[in-house]
C-alpha positions in Angstrom: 105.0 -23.5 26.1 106.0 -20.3 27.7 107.1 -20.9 31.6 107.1 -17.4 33.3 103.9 -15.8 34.7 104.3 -13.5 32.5 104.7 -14.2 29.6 101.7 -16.4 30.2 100.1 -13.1 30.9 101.1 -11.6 27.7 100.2 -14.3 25.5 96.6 -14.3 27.2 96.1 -11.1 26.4 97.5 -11.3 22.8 95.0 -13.9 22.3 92.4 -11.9 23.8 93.3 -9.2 21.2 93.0 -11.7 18.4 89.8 -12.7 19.7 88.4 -9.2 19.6 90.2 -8.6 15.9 88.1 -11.1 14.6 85.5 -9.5 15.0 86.1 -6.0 12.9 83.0 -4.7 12.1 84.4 -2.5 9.1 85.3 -5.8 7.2 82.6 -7.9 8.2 79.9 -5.3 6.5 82.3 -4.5 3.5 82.6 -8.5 2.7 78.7 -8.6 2.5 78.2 -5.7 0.5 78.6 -5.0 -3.6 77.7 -2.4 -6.4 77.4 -3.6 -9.5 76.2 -0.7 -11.5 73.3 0.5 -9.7 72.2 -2.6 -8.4 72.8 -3.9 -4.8 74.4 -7.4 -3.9 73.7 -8.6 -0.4 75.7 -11.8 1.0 73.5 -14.0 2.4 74.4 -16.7 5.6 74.3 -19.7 3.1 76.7 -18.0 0.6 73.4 -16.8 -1.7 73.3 -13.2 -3.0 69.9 -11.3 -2.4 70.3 -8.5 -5.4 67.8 -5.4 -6.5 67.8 -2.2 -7.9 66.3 0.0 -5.2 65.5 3.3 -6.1 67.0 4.6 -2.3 68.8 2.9 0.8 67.6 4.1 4.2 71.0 3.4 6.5 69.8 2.6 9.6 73.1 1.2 12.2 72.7 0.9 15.8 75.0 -0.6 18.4 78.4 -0.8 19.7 79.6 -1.1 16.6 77.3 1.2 14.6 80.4 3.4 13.2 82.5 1.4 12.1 79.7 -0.6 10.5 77.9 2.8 9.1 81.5 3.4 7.4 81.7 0.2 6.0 78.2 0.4 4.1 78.7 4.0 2.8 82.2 3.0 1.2 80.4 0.2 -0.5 77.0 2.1 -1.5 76.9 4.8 -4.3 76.1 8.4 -2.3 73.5 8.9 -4.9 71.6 5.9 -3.3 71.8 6.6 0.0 68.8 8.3 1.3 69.1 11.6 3.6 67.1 9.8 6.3 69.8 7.4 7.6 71.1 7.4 11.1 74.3 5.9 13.6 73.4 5.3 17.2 76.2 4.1 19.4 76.8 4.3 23.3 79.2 7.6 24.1 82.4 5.7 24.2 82.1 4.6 20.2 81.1 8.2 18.9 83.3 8.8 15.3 81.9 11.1 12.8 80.4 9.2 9.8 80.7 11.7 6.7 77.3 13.1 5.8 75.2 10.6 8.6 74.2 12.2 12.0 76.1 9.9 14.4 73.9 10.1 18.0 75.6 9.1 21.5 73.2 6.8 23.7 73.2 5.7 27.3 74.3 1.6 27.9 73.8 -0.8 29.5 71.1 1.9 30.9 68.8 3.9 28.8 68.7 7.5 28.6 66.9 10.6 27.4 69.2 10.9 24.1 68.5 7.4 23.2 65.0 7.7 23.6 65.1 10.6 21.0 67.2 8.8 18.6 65.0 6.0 18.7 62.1 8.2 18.1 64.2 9.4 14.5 65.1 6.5 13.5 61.4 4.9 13.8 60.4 7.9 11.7 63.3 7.2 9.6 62.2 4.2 8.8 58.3 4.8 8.3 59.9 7.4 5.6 60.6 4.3 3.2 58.5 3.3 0.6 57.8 0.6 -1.7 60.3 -0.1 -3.9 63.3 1.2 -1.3 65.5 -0.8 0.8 66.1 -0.3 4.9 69.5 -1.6 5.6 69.6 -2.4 9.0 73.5 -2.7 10.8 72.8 -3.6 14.1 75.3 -4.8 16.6 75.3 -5.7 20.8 74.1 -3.1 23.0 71.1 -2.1 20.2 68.7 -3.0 23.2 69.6 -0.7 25.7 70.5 2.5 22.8 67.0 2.7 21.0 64.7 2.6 23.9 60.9 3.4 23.0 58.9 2.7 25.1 54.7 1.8 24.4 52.9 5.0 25.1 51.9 3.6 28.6 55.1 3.5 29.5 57.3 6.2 31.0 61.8 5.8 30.0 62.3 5.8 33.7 60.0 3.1 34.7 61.6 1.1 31.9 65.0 1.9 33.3 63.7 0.6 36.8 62.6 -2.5 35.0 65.5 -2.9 33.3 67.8 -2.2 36.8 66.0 -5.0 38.3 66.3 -7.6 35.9 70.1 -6.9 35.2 70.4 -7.3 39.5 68.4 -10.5 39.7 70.9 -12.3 37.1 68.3 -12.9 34.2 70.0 -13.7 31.3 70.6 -11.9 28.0 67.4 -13.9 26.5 65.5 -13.1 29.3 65.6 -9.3 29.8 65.2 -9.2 25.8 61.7 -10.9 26.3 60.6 -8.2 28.6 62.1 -5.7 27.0 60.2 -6.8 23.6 57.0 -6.3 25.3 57.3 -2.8 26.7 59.0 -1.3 23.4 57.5 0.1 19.8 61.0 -1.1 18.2 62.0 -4.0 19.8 61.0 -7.4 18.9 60.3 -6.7 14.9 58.7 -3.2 15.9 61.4 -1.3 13.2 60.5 -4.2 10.3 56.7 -2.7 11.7 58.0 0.8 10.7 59.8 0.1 7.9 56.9 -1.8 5.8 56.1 -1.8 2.7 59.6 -0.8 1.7 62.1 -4.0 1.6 64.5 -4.8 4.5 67.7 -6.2 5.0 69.9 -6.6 8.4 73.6 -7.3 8.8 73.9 -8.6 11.8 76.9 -8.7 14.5 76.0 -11.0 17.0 76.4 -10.5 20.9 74.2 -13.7 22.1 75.4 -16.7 22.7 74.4 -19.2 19.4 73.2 -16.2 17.8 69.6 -16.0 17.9 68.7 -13.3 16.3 65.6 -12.8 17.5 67.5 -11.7 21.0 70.0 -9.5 19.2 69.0 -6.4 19.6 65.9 -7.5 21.0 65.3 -8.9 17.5 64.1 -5.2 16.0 63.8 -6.5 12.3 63.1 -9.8 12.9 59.6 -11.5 13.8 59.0 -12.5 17.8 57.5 -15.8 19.5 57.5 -14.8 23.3 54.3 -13.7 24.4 53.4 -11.3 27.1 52.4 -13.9 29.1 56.8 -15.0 29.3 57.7 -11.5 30.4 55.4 -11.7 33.9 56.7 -15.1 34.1 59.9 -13.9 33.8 59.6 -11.3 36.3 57.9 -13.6 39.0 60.6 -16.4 38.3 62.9 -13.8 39.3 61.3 -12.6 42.1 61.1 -8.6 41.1 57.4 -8.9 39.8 55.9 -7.2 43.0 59.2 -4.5 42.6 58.5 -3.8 38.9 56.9 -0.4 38.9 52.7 -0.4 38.2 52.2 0.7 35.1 54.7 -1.7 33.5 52.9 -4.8 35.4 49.0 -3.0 34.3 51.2 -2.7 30.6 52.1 -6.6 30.4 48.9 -7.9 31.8 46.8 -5.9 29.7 48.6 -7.5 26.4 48.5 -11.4 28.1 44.7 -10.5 28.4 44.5 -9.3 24.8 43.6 -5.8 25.0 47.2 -4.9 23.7 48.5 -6.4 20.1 51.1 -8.9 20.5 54.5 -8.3 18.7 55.1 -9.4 15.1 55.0 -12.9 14.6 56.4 -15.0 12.0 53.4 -15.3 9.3 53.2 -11.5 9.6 52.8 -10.1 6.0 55.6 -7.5 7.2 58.6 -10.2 6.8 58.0 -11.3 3.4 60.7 -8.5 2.0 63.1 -9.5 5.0 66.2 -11.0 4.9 69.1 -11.0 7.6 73.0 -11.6 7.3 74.9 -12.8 10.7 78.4 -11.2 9.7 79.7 -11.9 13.4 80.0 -13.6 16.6 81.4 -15.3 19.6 81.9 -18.1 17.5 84.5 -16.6 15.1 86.2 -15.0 17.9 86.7 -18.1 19.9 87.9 -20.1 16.6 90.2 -17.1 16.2 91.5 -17.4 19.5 92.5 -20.9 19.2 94.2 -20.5 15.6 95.9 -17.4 18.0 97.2 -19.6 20.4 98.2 -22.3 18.1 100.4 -20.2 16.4 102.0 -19.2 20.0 102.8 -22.3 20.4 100.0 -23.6 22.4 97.9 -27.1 22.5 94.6 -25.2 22.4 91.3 -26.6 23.6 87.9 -25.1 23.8 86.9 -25.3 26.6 83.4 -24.2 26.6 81.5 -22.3 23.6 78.4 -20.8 25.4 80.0 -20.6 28.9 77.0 -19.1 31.4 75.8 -19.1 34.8 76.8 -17.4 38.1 80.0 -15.4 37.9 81.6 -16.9 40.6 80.4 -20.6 40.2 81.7 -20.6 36.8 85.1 -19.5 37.9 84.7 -22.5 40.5 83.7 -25.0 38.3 87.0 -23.9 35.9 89.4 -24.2 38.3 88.3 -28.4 39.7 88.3 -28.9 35.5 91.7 -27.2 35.0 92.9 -29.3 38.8 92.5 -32.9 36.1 95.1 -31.4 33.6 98.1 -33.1 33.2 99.7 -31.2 30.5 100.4 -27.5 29.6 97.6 -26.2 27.7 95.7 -23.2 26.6 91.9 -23.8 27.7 89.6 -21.0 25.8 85.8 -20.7 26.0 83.6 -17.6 24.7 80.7 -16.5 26.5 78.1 -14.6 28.9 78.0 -15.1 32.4 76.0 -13.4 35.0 76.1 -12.2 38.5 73.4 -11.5 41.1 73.9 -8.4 43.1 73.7 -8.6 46.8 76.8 -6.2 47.5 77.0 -2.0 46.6 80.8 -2.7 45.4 82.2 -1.7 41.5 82.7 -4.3 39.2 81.5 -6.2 36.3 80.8 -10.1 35.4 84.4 -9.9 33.8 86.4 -8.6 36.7 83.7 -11.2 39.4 84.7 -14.0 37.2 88.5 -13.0 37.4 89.0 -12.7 41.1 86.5 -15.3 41.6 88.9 -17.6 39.8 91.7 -16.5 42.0 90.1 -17.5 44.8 89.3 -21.0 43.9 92.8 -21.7 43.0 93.8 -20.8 46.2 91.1 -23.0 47.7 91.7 -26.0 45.9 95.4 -25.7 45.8 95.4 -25.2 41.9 99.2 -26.1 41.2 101.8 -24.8 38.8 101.7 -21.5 36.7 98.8 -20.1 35.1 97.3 -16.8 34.0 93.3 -16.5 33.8 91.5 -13.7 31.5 87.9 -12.8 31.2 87.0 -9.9 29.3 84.3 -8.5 27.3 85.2 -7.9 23.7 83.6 -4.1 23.8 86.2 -3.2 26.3 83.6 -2.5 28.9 83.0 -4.9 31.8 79.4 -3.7 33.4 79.6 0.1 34.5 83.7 0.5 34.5 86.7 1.6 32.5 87.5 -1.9 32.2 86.9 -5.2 30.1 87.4 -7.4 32.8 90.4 -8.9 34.8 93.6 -11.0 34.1 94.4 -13.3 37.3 97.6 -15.2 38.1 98.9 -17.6 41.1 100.6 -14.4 42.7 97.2 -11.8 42.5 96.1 -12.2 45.8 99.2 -12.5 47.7 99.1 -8.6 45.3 95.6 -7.7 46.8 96.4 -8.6 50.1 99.9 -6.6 50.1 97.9 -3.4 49.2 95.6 -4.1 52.2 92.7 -5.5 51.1 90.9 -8.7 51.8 89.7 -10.2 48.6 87.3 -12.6 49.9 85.6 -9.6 51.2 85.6 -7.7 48.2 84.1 -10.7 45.6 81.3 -10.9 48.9 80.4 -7.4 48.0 80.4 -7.7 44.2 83.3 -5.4 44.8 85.9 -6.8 42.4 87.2 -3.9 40.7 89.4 -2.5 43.5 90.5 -5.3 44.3 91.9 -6.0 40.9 93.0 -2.5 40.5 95.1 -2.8 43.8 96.8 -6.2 42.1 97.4 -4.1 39.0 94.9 -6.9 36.9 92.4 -5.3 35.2 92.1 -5.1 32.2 91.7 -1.1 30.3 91.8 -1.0 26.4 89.0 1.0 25.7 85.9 1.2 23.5 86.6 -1.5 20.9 84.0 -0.5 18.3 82.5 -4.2 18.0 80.7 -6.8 20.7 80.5 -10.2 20.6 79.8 -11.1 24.3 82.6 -12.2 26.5 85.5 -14.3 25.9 87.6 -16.0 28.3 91.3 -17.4 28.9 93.6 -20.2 31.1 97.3 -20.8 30.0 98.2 -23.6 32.9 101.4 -25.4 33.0 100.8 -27.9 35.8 
């Protein structure tokens, strides 16, 4: 195993790289996709084929990886077949031209304006099928936040309020998707709504942890459980209910009293053309990551495959495992943490996680070398430039030479200076793809 600091640092990012790789969105939508004269072969989860000879294919792709995704279908899909009402929506940072397919820039993790009016085209996009047609639905992480349409009760900027609050009170993916479900015309099988009669398929790229697809997204094409009743609940468990603006709260309690339809649910007549492929996750990128890390010459060990929870405790809770290891190893876990705001400071849960860990080596006198990574596999760690932060046993003694107090930064959710000053975060851009958060320790006691 590899002795210096870094070259430990190296090889975590190598395998951060690999982690990311594995999760192409280009080949993950052309493996699932086949022409075979004019008729259509869909790969299925279980290895089936779903097959049919539909007269036109309304491309619909939204998400981080939308692009790349939107490419991947139109090299695999006869231009004859594809309808003139298809549509890419990605956040800014992901904008490529897609030959002959309006590609639109939207606002994440925050709605805004231009994603409002995509999602207003690509509802009426959809409604534009008919019988005998097939919406093919691409749909990868961030969808939630880029096709925001609201209920007609609703205002965008009150739903960005609500949304605000819930990403500050540390509610989880699951749990911002429930609310969002019931205060959108898309979300939470509103497009399979817009899309019926004509038949439906989704290839899916999975940013939630165990892949439920009904949170993917906010679960656009697929049929929805929660009730409006979980969303207040939600809010009030929270504590943001009284802070959530009026006519949201009127909105919600209006639907748990019935006056409103619920969302889709599962014996809707709308789903019986349906059908989903998951052609991506955190899962593949974590068992990439160890094969990665093998092949450096690592004993690899997952160490957690749905890592989630505070930011900071996580990082805690890492560094008492990694105290008990007696051996060099590479620990690996995949992920989505969260962090509740009660600093103004610039970071992400990434970069909290990083100098968090930091910390709690110093603290518990973590021994030997080691290098610690977090990073988000979009390349985008909350509202920075950066994916998130790679750590070592000589970062803060780095922080602290540049004149800053660490301590006092991670109190402030101010992380990102911090890591900046100790030349540790981490900047590689827009990836194209997102599969939640992925994280790293090479230790050599």
């Amino acid at each position: 195993m590899p002795s210096t600091t870094e070259q430990l640092r190296r090889d975590a990012l190598s395998i951060f790289t690999a982690g990311i790789a594995a999760a192409d969105p280009y080949l993950a939508v052309k493996n699932c996709l086949a022409i075979d004269g004019d008729k259509l072969s869909l790969l299925l989860k279980d290895g089936s084929k779903r097959e049919g000879h539909w007269q036109k294919i309304h491309l619909l792709a939204f998400g981080k990886a939308a692009c790349a995704m939107a490419k991947a279908a139109q090299a695999a899909i006869p231009a004859d077949l594809l309808a003139e009402t298809s549509i890419v929506i990605t956040n800014y940072e992901n904008v490529t031209a897609v030959a002959n397919i309006p590609v639109i820039g939207a606002g994440h993790p925050l709605p805004d304006a231009a994603g409002f009016a995509a999602a207003q085209q690509l509802a009426q996009y959809a409604t534009a099928a008919k019988a005998g047609e097939l919406v093919l639905v691409l749909v990868s992480g961030g969808g939630s936040a880029l096709i925001p349409y609201p209920a007609t009760d609703i205002s965008l900027s009150e739903k960005i309020a609500v949304t605000q609050l819930l990403l500050a009170s540390g509610a989880t993916i699951n749990e911002i998707n429930c609310v969002r479900k019931h205060l959108s015309q898309l979300k939470g099988g509103g497009l399979a709504k817009f899309a019926a009669p004509a038949d439906l398929h989704a290839l899916i790229l999975s940013d939630v942890l165990g892949d439920d697809v009904t949170a993917i997204a906010s679960g656009c094409t697929v049929a929805d459980d929660s009730r409006y009743q979980d969303a207040i609940d939600l809010l009030k468990s929270h504590g943001i209910w009284q802070q959530t603006p009026e006519a949201i709260r009127q909105h919600l309690e209006q639907g748990a009293n019935g006056d409103l339809p619920e969302t889709p649910k599962s014996v809707d007549t709308i789903f019986q053309n349906n059908s989903h492929t998951l052609i991506g996750s955190n899962a593949i990128s974590l068992a990439a990551m160890q094969q990665h890390s093998q092949q450096l010459g690592y004993t690899s060990e997952i160490y957690h495959h749905q890592l989630c929870g505070e930011a900071r405790t996580v990082a805690k809770e890492w560094v008492r495992f990694a105290k008990n290891c007696k051996k060099p190893v590479a620990l690996l876990a995949g992920g989505e943490t969260t962090v509740s705001l009660k600093g103004t400071g610039k970071g992400g849960r990434n970069q909290e996680m990083a100098l968090a860990f930091a910390l709690a080596a110093e603290q518990e006198n973590l021994s030997g070398d080691w290098a610690f990574l977090s990073g988000g596999t979009d390349g985008r760690d909350g509202p920075t430039d950066a994916a998130g932060g790679l750590v070592d046993k000589n970062s803060l003694q780095r922080m602290r030479t540049a004149g800053c107090e660490p301590l006092a930064l991670l109190a402030n959710n101010d992380s990102y200076p911090a890591l900046q000053h100790a030349q540790d975060l981490i900047v590689i851009g827009a990836t194209g793809t997102n599969v939640a958060d992925l994280q790293i320790l090479l230790i050599k006691p």
